[in-house]
C-alpha positions in Angstrom: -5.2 -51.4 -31.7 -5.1 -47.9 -33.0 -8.6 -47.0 -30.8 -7.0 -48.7 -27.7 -3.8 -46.9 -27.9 -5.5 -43.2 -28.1 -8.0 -44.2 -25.0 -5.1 -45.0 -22.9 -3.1 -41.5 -23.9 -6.6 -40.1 -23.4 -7.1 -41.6 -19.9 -3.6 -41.3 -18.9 -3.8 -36.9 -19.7 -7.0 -36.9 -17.7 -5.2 -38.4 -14.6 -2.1 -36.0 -14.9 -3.7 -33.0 -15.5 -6.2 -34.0 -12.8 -3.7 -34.7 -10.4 -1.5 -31.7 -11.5 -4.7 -29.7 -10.9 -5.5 -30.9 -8.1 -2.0 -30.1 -6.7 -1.7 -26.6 -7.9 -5.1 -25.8 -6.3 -4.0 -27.1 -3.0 -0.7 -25.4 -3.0 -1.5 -22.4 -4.9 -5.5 -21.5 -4.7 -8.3 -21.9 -7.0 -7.5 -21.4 -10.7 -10.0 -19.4 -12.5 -9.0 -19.6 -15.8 -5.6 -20.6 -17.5 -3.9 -17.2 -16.4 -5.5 -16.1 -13.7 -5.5 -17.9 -9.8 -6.8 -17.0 -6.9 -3.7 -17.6 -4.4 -2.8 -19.2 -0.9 0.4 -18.3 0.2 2.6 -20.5 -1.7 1.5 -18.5 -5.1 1.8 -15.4 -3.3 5.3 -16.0 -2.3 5.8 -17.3 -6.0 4.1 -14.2 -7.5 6.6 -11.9 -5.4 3.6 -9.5 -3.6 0.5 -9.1 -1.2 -2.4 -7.0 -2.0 -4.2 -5.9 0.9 -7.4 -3.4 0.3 -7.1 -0.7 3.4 -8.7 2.6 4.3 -7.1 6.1 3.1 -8.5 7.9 6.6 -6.3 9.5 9.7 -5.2 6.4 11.3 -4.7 3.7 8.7 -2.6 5.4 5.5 -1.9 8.1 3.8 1.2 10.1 2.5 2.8 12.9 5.4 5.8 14.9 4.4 6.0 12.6 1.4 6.3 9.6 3.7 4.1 6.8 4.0 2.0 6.5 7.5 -0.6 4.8 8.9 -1.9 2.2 11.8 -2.8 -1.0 8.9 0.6 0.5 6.8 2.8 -0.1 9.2 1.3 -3.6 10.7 1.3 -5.1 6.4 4.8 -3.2 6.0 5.8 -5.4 8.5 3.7 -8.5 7.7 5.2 -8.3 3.9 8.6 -8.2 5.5 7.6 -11.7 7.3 6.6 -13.1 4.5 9.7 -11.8 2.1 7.2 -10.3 -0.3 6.4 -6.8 -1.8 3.3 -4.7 -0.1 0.9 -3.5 -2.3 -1.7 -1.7 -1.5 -5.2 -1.2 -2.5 -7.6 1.4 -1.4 -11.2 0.8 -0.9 -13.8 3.1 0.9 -17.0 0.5 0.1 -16.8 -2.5 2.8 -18.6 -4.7 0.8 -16.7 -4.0 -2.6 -13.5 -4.9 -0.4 -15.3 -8.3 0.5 -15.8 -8.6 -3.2 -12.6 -8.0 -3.8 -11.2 -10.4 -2.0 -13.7 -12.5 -3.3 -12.9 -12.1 -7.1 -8.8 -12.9 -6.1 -8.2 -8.6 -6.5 -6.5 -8.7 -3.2 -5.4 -11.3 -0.4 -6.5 -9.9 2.6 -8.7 -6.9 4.1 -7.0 -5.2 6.2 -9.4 -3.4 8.5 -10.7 -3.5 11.6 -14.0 -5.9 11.4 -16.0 -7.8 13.8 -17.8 -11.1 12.9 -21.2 -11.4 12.0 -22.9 -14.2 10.6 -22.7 -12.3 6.6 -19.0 -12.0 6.7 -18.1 -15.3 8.3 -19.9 -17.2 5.6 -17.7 -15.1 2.9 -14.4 -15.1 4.4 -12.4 -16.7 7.5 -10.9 -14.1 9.8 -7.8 -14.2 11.9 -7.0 -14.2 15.2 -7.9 -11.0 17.1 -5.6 -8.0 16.2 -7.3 -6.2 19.5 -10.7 -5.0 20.9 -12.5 -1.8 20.1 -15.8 0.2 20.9 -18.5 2.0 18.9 -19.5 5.3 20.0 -21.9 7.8 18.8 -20.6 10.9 17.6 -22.2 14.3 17.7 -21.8 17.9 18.6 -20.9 18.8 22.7 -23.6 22.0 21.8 -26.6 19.0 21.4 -27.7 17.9 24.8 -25.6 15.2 26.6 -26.7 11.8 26.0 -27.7 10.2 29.1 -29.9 7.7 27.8 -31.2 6.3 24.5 -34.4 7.9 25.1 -32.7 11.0 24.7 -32.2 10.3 20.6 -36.0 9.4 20.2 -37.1 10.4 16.9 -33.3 11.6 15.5 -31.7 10.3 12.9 -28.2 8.4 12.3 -26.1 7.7 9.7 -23.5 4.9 9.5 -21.1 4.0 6.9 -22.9 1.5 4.4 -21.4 -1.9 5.0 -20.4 -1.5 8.3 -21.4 -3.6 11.1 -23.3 -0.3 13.0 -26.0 -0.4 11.6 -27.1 -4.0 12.6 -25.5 -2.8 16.2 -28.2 0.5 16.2 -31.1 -2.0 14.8 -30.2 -4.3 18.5 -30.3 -0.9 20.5 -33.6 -0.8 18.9 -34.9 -4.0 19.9 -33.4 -4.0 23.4 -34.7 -0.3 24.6 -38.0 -0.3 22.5 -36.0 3.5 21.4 -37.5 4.4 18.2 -34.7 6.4 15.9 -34.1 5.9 11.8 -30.5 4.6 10.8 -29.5 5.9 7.4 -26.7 4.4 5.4 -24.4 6.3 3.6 -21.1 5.4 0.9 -19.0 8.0 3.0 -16.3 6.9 5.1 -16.6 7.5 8.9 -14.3 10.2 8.8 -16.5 11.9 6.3 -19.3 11.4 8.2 -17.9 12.7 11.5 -16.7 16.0 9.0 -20.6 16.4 8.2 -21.7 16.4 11.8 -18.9 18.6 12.5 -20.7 21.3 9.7 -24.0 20.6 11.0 -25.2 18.5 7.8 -25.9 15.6 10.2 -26.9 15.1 14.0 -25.3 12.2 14.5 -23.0 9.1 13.1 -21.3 6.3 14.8 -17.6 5.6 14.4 -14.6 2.8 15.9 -13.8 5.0 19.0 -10.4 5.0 17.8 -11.6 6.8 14.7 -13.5 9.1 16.9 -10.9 9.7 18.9 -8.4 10.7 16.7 -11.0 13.1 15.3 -11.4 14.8 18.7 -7.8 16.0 18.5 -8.4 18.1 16.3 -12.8 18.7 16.2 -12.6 20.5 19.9 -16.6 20.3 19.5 -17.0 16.7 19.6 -19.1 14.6 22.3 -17.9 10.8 21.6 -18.9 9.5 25.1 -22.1 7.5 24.4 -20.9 3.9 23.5 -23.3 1.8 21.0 -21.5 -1.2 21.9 -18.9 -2.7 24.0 -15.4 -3.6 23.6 -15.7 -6.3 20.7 -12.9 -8.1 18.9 -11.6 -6.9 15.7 -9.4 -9.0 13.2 -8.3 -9.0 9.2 -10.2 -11.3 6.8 -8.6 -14.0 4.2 -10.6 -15.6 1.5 -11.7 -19.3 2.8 -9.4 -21.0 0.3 -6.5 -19.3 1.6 -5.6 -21.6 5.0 -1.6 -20.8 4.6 -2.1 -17.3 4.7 -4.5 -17.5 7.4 -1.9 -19.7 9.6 0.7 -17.6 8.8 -1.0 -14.2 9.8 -2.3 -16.3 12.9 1.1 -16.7 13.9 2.5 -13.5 12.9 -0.7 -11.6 15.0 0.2 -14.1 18.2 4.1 -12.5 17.3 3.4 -9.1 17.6 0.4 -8.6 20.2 2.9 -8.5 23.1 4.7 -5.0 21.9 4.9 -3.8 18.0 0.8 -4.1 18.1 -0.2 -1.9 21.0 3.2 0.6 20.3 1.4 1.1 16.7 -1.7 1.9 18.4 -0.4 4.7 21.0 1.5 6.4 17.9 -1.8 6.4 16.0 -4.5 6.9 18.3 -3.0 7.8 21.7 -1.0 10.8 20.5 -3.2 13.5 20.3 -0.6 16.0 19.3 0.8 13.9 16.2 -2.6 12.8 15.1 -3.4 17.0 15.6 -0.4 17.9 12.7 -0.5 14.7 10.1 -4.3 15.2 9.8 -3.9 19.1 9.3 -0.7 19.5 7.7 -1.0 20.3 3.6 2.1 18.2 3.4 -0.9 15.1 4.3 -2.9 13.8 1.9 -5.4 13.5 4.2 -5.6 17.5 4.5 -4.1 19.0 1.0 -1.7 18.1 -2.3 1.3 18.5 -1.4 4.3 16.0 -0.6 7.1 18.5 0.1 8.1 22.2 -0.2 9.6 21.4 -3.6 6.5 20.5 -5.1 7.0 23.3 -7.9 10.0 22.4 -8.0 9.9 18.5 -9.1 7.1 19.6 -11.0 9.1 22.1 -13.5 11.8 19.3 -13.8 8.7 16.7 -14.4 7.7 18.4 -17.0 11.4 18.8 -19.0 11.4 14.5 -18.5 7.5 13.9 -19.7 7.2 12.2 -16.0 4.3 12.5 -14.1 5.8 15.2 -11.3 4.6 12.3 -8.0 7.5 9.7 -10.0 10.0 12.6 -9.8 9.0 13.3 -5.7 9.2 9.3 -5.4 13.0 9.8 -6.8 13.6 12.8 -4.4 12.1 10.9 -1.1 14.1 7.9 -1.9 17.7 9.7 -2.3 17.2 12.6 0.1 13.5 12.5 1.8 13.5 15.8 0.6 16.4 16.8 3.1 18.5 19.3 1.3 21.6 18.7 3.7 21.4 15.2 3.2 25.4 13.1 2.3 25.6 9.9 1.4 28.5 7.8 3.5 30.0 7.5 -0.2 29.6 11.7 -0.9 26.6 12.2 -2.8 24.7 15.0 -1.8 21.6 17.0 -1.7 17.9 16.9 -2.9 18.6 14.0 -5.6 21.9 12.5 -3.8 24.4 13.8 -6.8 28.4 11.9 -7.0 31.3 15.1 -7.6 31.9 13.6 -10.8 27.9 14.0 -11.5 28.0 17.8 -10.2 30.4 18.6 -12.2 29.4 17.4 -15.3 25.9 18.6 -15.2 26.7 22.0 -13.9 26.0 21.8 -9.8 28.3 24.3 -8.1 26.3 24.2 -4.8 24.5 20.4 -4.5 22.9 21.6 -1.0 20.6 24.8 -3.1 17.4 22.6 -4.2 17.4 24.3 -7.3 20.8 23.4 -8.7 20.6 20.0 -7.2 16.9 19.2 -8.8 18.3 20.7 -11.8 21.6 18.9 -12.3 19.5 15.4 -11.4 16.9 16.4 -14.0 19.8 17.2 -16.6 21.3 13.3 -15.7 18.1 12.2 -16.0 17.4 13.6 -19.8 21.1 12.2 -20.2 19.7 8.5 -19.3 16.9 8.5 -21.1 18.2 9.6 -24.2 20.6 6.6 -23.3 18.4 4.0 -23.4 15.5 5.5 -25.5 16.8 3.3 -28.7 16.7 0.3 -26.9 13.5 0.7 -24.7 10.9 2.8 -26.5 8.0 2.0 -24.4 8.2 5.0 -21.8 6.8 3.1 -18.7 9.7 0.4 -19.5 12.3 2.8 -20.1 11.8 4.3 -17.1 13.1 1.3 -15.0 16.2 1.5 -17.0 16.3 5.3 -16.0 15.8 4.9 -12.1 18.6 1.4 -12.0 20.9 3.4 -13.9 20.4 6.6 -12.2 21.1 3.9 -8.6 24.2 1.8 -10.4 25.5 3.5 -13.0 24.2 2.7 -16.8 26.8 0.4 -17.0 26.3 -1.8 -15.1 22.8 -2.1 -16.1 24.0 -2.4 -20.2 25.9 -5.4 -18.7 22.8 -6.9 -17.5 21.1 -5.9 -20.9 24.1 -7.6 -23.2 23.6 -10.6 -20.5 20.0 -10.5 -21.4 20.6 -10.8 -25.3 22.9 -13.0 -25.2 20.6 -15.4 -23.0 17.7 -14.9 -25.4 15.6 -12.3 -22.9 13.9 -9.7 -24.1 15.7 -6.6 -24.0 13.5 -4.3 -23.8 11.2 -5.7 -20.6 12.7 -4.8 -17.6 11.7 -8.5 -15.8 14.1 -9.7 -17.9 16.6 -7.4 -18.0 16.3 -7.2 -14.0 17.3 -10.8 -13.0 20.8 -10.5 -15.4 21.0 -7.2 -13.2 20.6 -9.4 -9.9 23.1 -12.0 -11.3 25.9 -9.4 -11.9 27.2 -10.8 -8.3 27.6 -14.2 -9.6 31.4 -14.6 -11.0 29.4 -16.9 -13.8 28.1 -13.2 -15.5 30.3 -10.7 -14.4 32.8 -12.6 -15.4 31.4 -13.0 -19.0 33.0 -11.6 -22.0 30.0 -9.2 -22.8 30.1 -7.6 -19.3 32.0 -4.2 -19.7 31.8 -2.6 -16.3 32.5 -6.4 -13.7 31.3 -7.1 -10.6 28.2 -5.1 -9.0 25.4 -5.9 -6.5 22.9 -5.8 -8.9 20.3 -6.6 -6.3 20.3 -3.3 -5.0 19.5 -1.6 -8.0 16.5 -3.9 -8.8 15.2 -3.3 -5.1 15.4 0.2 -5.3 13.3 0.3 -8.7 10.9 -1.8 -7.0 11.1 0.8 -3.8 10.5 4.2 -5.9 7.5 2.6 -8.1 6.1 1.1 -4.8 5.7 4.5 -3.7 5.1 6.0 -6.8 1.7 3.8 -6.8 1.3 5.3 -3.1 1.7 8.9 -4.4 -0.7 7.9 -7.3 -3.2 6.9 -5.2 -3.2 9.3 -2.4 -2.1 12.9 -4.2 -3.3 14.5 -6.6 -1.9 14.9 -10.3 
């Protein structure tokens, strides 16, 4: 009896788990181990974000006058929006580290431009067509005009490793009989098209959008020799991923009609723009700097123990560095101070950066000394800082009482965070630890999430 009864419990587990397995791989993706899943769209909605590995180069993102640009920004910025979930970004040069990437469940989609070939279809499925767009050879106008293959016999060419131009040379090759050597390289195009520029290479090959934008501002570039036709280019999903693939499907078909070719004329048919945000050394793509405060937010940086590009994410979120900026409900200046603030901490003129950075750095110290009891861990604290710096601290002790008296832990900041979303809900603000009432906690969390979203932009594209 004893034997039967545990085979039964025994077969019985098997079929639940099985079937519970079974059901979160369908819904959710492949699981890997017992925390870790590769994830169709249901577990990315449930997980809150979407990784997508881009390109740092001139047309898809970087940082300009502390802002952040770019062609494949833009188009996820407004994917994640579609979706209802965070954006985060992940920057990767190699193309077939990106596949890998995707691959190993580091990021959901690639978003770049790529063409199918038989290697990349067997890895990942792609999406519908985001557009069409040429290869051209790119050189120096001072070489002789290319009028024919012939006339690069014996020359060399280097292509970005990973690319599909290479195999596109290696058919010129076959079709013409044209003898040249193709050389692969780990440098981006952009790079590439810099070392021609210098002299370090004869030739590379390039998107012509790429190569375009690059001609605004190389005067000495010939980009007139095509290597291949219009072909269609589209974003890659893992093949386990057939939500997210549907849902980008549709949201592609959505946007082809207008927001898709107006992203492309700002990026690649505006010679002037693409001229200054690839010059500028307020771009990452040309220098360090985010703003004309930089030494500024840097001095104050220091005095907190930040790093300097959390401070500028502060600044661009309150003021994008605008010193006349005013708030509809009076705060003004660099880091968008209330009277009562500029008063306390010593702001006569909130409009002069330096007593506006200043008085915010003094509030700052204030908040942190706040909460440094409470939240010890510095990259946790932080959170506390920014929310309270947004709300008020009060309101964000309320959602910390809420959060002991609930049995969270008081010193994570998820926890802490969804009593702060709650404090709309007459259930908490109503309750007999809250001190400060009713407050749209919402906001607060969101903006958090905002300035370390582009903190982790700032990080990744400028300098410490």
């Amino acid at each position: 009896m004893k034997k039967a009864v545990v085979l039964f419990i025994s077969v019985m587990s098997l079929l639940i788990f099985g079937v519970q397995c079974t059901f979160l791989e369908k819904n959710f993706g492949r699981m890997l181990d017992k925390d870790e899943y590769i994830l169709d769209l249901p577990g990315i909605k449930a997980r809150g974000f979407i990784r997508a590995a881009v390109d740092n180069n001139s047309t898809g993102y970087y940082i300009y006058r502390g802002r952040r640009m770019g062609y494949e920004y833009e188009l996820l910025r407004d994917l994640s929006k579609r979706l209802q979930v965070q954006l985060r970004l992940v920057l990767v040069s190699d193309i077939d580290k990106a596949f890998e990437y995707l691959e190993e469940g580091q990021v959901d989609l690639i978003a770049m431009n790529l063409e199918k070939n038989a290697e990349r279809t067997e890895r990942a499925e792609f999406t519908i067509p985001l557009g069409k767009m040429s290869t051209v050879l790119v050189g120096k106008k001072s070489s002789n005009k290319i009028n024919s293959w012939e006339d690069i016999a014996g020359d060399t060419i280097v292509v970005r490793q990973g690319s599909i131009y290479k195999s596109q040379l290696c058919a010129v090759k076959d079709s013409t009989q044209v003898q040249f050597t193709v050389l692969e390289s780990t440098e981006h195009e952009e790079a590439l098209i810099d070392q021609v520029v210098k002299g370090e290479i004869k030739w590379t090959v390039a998107d012509q959008n790429i190569a375009q934008a690059n001609a605004t501002y190389y005067e000495g570039l010939d980009i007139s020799w095509k290597v291949d036709q219009e072909g269609e280019v589209s974003w890659v999903v893992r093949k386990n991923s057939p939500q997210l693939l549907t849902s980008l499907d549709e949201w592609v078909e959505d946007k082809q009609a207008r927001f898709i070719p107006d992203l492309y004329a700002k990026y690649f048919l505006n010679s002037k723009n693409s001229y200054f945000r690839s010059t500028s050394p307020f771009s990452s793509l040309a220098g360090n700097r985010i703003s004309e405060f930089d030494e500024l937010i840097k001095n104050g940086a220091e005095q907190l123990g930040w790093d300097w590009r959390l401070l500028a994410s502060l600044v661009y979120k309150e003021s994008r560095f605008d010193t006349t900026a005013t708030s509809y409900a009076g705060a003004t200046g660099l880091l968008q101070l209330m009277p009562v603030t500029l008063e306390r901490f010593g702001v006569d003129n909130p409009h002069d950066p330096i007593e506006s950075l200043t008085g915010g750095v003094r509030y700052l110290r204030y908040l942190d000394k706040f909460w440094m009891e409470r939240v010890p861990e510095t990259n946790e604290r932080i959170k506390f800082i920014l929310a309270s710096y947004n709300i008020g601290h009060g309101h964000v002790e309320d959602a910390w009482r809420l959060t002991m008296k609930y049995g969270g832990n008081t010193q994570s900041w998820e926890d802490v965070s969804e009593f702060l979303d709650l404090k709309s809900d007459p259930k908490y603000y109503k309750d007999p630890v809250v001190k400060s009432g009713f407050a749209k906690g919402h906001l607060a969390v969101n903006y958090v999430k905002d300035i370390m979203s582009i903190f982790d932009s700032y990080k990744a594209l400028v300098q410490p």
